[in-house]
C-alpha positions in Angstrom: -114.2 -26.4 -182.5 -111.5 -28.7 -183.3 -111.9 -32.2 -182.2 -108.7 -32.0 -180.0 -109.8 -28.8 -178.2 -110.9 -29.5 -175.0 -114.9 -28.9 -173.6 -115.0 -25.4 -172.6 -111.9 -24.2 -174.5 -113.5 -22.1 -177.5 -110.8 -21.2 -180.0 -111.5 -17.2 -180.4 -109.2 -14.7 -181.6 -105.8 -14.4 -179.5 -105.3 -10.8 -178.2 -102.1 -9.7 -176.4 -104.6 -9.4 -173.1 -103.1 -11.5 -170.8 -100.2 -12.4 -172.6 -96.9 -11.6 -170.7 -95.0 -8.3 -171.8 -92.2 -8.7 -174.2 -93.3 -12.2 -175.5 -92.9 -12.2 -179.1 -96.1 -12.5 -181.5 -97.2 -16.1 -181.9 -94.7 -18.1 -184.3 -96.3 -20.0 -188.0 -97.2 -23.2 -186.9 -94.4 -25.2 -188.2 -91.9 -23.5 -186.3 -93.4 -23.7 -183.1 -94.0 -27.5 -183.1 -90.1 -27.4 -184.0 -89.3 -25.3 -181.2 -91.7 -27.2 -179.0 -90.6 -30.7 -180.1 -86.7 -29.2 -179.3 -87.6 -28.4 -175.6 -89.7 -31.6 -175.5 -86.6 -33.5 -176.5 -84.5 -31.1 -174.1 -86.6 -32.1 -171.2 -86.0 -35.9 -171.8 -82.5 -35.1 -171.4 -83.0 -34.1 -168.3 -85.5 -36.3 -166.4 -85.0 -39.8 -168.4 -87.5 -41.5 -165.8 -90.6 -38.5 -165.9 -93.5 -39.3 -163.9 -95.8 -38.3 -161.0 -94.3 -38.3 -158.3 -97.8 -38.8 -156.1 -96.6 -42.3 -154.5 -99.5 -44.8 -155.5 -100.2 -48.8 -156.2 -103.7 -48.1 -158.6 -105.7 -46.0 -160.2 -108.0 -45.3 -157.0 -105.0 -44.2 -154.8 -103.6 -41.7 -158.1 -107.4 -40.6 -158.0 -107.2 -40.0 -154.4 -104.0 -38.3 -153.9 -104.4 -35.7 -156.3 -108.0 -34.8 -155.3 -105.7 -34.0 -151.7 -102.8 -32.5 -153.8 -104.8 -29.1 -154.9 -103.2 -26.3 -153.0 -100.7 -28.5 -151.2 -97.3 -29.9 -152.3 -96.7 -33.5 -153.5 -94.6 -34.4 -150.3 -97.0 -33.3 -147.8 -99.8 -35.5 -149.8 -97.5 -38.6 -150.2 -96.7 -37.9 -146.2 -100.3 -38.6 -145.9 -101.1 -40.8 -148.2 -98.9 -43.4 -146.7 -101.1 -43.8 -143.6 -104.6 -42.7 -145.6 -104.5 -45.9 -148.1 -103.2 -48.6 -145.3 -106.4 -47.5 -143.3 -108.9 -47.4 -146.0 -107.3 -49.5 -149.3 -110.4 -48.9 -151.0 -113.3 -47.0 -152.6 -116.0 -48.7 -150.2 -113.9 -48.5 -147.4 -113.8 -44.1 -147.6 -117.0 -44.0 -148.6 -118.3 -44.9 -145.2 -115.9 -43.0 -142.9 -116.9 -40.6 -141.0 -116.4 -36.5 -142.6 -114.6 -35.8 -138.9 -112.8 -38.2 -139.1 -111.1 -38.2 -142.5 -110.8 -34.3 -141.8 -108.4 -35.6 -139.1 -106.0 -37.7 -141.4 -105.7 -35.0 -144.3 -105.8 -32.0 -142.1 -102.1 -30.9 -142.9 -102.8 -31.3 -146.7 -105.0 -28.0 -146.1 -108.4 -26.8 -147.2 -109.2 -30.2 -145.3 -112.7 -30.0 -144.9 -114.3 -29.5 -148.7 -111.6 -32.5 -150.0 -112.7 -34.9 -147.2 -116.5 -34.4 -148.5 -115.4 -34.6 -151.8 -112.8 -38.0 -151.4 -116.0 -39.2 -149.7 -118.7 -38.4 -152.2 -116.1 -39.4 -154.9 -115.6 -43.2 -153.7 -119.6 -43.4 -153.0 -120.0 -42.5 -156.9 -117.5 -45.1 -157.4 -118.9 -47.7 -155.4 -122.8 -46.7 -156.0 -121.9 -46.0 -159.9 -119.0 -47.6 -161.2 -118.5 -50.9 -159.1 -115.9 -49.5 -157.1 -113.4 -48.9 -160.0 -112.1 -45.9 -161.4 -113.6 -45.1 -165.0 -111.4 -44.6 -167.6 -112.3 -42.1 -169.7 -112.9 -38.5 -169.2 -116.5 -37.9 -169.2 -116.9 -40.2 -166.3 -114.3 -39.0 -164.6 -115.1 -35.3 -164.8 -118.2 -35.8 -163.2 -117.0 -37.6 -160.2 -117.5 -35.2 -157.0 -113.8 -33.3 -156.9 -112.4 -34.0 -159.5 -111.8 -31.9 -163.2 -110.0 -32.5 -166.2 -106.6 -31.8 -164.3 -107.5 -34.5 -162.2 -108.7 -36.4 -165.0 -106.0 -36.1 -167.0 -103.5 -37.4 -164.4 -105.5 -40.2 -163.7 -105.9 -41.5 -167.2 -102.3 -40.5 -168.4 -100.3 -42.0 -165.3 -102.5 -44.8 -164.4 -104.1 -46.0 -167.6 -101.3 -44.7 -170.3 -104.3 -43.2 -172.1 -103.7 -39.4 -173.8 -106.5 -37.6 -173.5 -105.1 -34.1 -173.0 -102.3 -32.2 -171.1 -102.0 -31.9 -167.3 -102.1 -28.3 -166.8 -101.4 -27.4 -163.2 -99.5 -24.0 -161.5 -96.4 -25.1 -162.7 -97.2 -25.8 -166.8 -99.3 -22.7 -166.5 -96.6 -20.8 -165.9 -94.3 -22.4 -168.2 -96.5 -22.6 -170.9 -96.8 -18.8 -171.4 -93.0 -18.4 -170.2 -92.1 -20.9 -173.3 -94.4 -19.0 -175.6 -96.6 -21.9 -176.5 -99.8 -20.0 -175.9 -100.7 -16.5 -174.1 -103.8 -17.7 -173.0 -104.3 -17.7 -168.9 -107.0 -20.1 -168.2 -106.6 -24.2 -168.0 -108.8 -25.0 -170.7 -107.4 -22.5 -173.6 -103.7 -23.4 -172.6 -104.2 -27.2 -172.7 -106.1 -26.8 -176.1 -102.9 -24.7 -177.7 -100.0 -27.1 -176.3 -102.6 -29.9 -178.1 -102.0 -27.9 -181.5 -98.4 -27.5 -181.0 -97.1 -31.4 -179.6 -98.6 -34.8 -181.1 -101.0 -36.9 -179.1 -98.3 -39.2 -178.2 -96.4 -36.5 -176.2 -99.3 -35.4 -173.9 -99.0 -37.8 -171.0 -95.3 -37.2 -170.6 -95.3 -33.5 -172.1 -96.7 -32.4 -168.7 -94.9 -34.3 -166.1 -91.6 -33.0 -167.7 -93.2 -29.3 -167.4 -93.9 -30.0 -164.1 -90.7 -31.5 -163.5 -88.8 -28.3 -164.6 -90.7 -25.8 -163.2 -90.1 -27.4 -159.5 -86.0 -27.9 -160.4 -85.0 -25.0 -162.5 -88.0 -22.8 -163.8 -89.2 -21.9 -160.1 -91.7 -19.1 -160.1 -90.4 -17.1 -157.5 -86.3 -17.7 -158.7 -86.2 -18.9 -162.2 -82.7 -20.0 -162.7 -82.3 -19.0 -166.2 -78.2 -19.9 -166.5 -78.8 -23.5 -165.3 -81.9 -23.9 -167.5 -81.6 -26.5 -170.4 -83.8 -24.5 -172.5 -82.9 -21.1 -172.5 -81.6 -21.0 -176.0 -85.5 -22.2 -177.0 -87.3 -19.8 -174.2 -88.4 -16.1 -175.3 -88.7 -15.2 -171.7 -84.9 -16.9 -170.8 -83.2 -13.8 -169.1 -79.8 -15.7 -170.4 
């Protein structure tokens, strides 16, 4: 397994199970990191300023936001968040509130009940564990209660600057396989190809700007193929 795949991603052959009809066979290496670095560069263009856009002051609120954010939309979690962090500003002070009553405050963020028990068994490993702060690197992190190596990812890329993968949620799924950077369809094998194909340096932000696009232009239900920057690079672009 190569050092930069991550746990759980085992490199085995690539079939065309899974992989989305009409997308081409996968390109020599070379070209492909060309191609990828040209839509990288593309994207840049496009969103100059690229980052979460969970609101947060620290690492325990980014932690804590995107625990809430699975199957629920930035807005609604920043919507809650606001109130959420004034209340309880720290690990310690969710670790001792009431289940019922944290239900309460992320109710509208959905699936309410298993993230309250897991915000609060995450910030009682933090407090019992880790001294109330976050860790920083992704072992740690991975085995907090809630939280994978999405979660992880986001936390040490946007919080700490530190590369330790690529964010792969809904959105860079989707893209991913649309771009024809992989035609994998789990998390793990995705994240380990877009590792291949972009340089270390480009992980943090590579994701964000996937994410960015796929909510402005490369919607799943509409893709808007004519307005997209990166048609001329996509082997899915209906343009």
């Amino acid at each position: 397994m190569s050092p930069r795949t991550p746990h759980g991603a085992h490199r085995g052959t690539r079939g065309a199970r899974g992989a989305k009809p009409g997308l081409p066979r996968k390109e020599d290496p070379a070209k492909e990191r060309r191609r990828g670095m040209s839509v990288l560069r593309t994207l840049r263009k496009e969103f100059p300023s690229a980052q979460t856009a969970l609101r947060h002051e620290n690492a325990f609120q980014l932690l804590v936001a995107t625990i809430l954010s699975a199957q629920c939309t930035d807005e609604r979690v920043n919507m809650v968040t606001g109130d959420l962090f004034r209340k309880y500003p720290a690990p310690a002070d969710l670790a001792l509130v009431p289940r019922e009553e944290l239900e309460k405050e992320i109710r509208s963020t959905g699936f309410y009940r298993m993230k309250a028990k897991n915000v609060i068994a995450c910030c009682s490993m933090l407090v019992g564990r880790f001294g109330g702060i976050v860790p920083r690197n992704m072992d740690d992190l991975v085995n907090l209660p809630g939280v994978g190596r999405k979660t992880a990812n986001v936390v040490l890329g946007q919080a700490f600057g530190i590369a330790s993968g690529v964010v792969v949620d809904t959105h860079v799924h989707r893209l991913a396989r649309l771009l024809g950077f992989t035609k994998e369809d789990t998390p793990e094998k995705i994240e380990a190809d877009l590792m291949e194909i972009f340089p270390e340096k480009d992980w943090i932000e590579l994701g964000t700007l996937l994410i960015l696009h796929g909510r402005r232009t490369c919607k799943a239900r509409k893709p808007d193929c004519p307005a997209c920057p990166v048609n001329h690079l996509c082997p899915s672009s209906a343009v």
